[in-house]
Every structure is written in structure tokens, then in C-alpha cells.
C-alpha positions in Angstrom: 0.0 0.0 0.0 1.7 3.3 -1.0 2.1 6.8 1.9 -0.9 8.5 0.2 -3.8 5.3 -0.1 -2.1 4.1 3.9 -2.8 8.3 4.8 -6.3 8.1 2.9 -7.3 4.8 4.8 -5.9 6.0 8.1 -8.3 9.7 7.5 -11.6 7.5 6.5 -11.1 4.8 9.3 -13.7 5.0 12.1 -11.7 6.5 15.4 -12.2 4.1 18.9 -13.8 6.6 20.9 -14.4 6.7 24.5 -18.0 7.2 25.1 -19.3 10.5 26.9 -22.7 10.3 28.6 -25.1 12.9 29.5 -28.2 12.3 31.3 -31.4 14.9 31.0 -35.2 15.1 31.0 -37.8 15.7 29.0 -39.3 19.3 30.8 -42.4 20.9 29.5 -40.5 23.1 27.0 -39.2 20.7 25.2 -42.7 19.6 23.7 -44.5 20.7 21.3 -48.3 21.6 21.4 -48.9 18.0 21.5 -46.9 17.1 24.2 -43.9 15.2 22.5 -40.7 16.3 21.9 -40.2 19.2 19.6 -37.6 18.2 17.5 -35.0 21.3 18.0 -34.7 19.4 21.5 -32.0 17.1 20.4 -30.2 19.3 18.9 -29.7 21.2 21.9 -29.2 18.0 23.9 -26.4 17.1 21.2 -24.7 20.3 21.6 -24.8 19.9 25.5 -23.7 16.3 25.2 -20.6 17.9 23.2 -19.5 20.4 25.9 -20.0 17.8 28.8 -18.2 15.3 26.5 -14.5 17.6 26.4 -15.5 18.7 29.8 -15.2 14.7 30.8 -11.4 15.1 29.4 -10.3 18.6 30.9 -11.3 20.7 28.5 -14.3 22.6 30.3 -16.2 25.6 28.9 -13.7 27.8 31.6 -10.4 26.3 30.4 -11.4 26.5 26.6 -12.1 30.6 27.3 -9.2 31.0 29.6 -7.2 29.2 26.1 -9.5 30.9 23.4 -10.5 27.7 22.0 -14.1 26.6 20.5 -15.6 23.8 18.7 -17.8 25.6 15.9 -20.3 23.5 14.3 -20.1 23.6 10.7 -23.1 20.5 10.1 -25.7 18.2 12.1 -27.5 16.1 11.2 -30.8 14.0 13.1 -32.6 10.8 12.4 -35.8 10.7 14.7 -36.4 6.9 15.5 -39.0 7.4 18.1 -40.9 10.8 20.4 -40.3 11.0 24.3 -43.1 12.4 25.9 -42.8 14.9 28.9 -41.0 13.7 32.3 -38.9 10.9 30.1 -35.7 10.1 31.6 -33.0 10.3 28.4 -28.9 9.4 28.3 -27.4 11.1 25.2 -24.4 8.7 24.4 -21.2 10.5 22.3 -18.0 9.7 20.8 -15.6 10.6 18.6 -15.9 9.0 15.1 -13.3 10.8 13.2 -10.4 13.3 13.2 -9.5 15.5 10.5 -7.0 17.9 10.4 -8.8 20.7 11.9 -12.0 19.2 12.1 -14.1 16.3 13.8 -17.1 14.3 13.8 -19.2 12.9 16.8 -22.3 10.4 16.7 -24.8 10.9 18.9 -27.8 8.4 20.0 -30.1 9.2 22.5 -32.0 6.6 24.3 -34.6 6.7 26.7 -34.0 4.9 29.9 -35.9 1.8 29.1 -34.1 1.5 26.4 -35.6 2.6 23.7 -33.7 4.4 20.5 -35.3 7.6 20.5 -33.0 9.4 18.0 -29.2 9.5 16.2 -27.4 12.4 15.0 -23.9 13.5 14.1 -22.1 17.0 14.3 -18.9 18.0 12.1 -17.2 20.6 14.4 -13.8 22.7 13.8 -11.2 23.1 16.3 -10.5 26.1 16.8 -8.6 29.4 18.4 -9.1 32.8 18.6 -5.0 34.7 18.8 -6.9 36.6 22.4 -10.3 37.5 22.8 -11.6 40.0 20.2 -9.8 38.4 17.2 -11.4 36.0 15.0 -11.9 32.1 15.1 -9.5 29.9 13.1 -9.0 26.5 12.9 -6.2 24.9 14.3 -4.7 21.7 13.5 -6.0 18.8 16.0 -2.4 17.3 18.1 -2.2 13.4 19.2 -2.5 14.6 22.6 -6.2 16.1 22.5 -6.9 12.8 20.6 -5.5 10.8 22.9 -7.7 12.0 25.5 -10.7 10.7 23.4 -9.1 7.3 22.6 -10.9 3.9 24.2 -8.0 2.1 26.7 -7.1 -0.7 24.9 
């Protein structure tokens, strides 16, 4: 196998993740009229689940500020498998699927506490720095040791 179809395989191959959790509930606001879940919910629940996810590994919302990091998202996508109802119990499961140079991707599923798949999603996110606090975002290339952090123990 040559450098370039070993570098291609390498950038396209599924990255063993550790799995971040994040537990939260179904409150009033989060249904709709009819008393399901309105589906904006997840989304917010995805980006949550992303923050408590680099929080699990040391980077917390304080930290990233203090370092003028950020994670923009740049895409999301969600596949709605079944609706919660009000007062549900839900665990929003994430990991790491893939690294790019300056970018990422992390699956989501959510699943109600009996079980049940209630949705999947994925975000493509940028690393990202800002040279102090009023100048612009730009990504930054992702180091071994921040993916480290993410990698399951073997």
C-alpha cells in the first residue's frame, strides 16, 4: 500500500472513541403543542452532550475561554427513531468518530432509559482558536494529545 492510499485509509477509518454520557429530561419546554418532543430538543441536547463530552477530558467551557478555544459546528444532522413524551428520563451517548486535520465528527444516540432508540445524529465541528479574545476564530490543527484523550484504553 503506498504513503498516500495508507494516509487516505488511516483519515476515512472509524476512530475508537471513549463514550461521553449525558443524562437529561424531558421538561415541559421541550414539547411541542402535542406534548412530544419538539424536534430542536435534540439538537440542543447534542450540543450539550458535546460540551460535557470535552469537559469529561479537561477541557471545560472555563479552560477553553481562559485558552480561546471553540468547537464551531459547521453541520448536524438528526434521524428521529421514536418521540419521548414529557417527564422521560434520556442518556445522550457520544463519541468521537473521526479526526480530520482541523476538524471532527461525533455520533450521537439518545435513548430513553428503558431503552428505547429515541434518535441518532452527528455534528462536524472545527477546532478552533481565537489569537486573544476580540480576534477571529480559526481552525487549528487537532495534536495526538487532545486525541489521545478521546481514545478507548485498549
Amino acid at each position: 500500500m503506498s504513503d498516500h492510499t495508507a494516509s487516505a485509509a488511516a483519515a476515512t477509518a472509524e476512530f475508537d472513541s471513549i463514550v461521553g454520557r449525558f443524562r437529561t429530561e424531558v421538561h415541559w419546554g421541550d414539547c411541542d403543542p402535542a406534548g412530544i418532543i419538539f424536534y430542536p430538543t435534540y439538537f440542543r441536547w447534542f450540543d450539550a452532550a458535546t460540551w460535557n463530552f470535552f469537559s469529561q477530558v479537561g477541557y471545560t467551557v472555563k479552560r477553553m475561554r481562559a485558552e480561546h478555544l471553540a468547537t464551531p459546528l459547521v453541520s448536524a444532522q438528526c434521524q428521529f427513531k421514536a418521540s419521548p413524551v414529557h417527564g422521560d428520563v434520556c442518556e445522550v451517548m457520544s463519541r468521537i468518530v473521526r479526526w480530520g486535520g482541523k476538524s471532527f465528527n461525533l455520533a450521537h444516540q439518545v435513548v430513553r432509559e428503558d431503552g428505547m432508540l429515541l434518535a441518532e445524529g452527528s455534528e462536524t465541528r472545527v477546532w478552533a482558536r481565537r489569537a486573544d479574545a476580540d480576534a477571529p476564530l480559526r481552525g487549528v490543527t487537532i495534536d495526538e494529545d487532545l486525541k489521545a484523550l478521546f481514545r478507548a484504553p485498549r
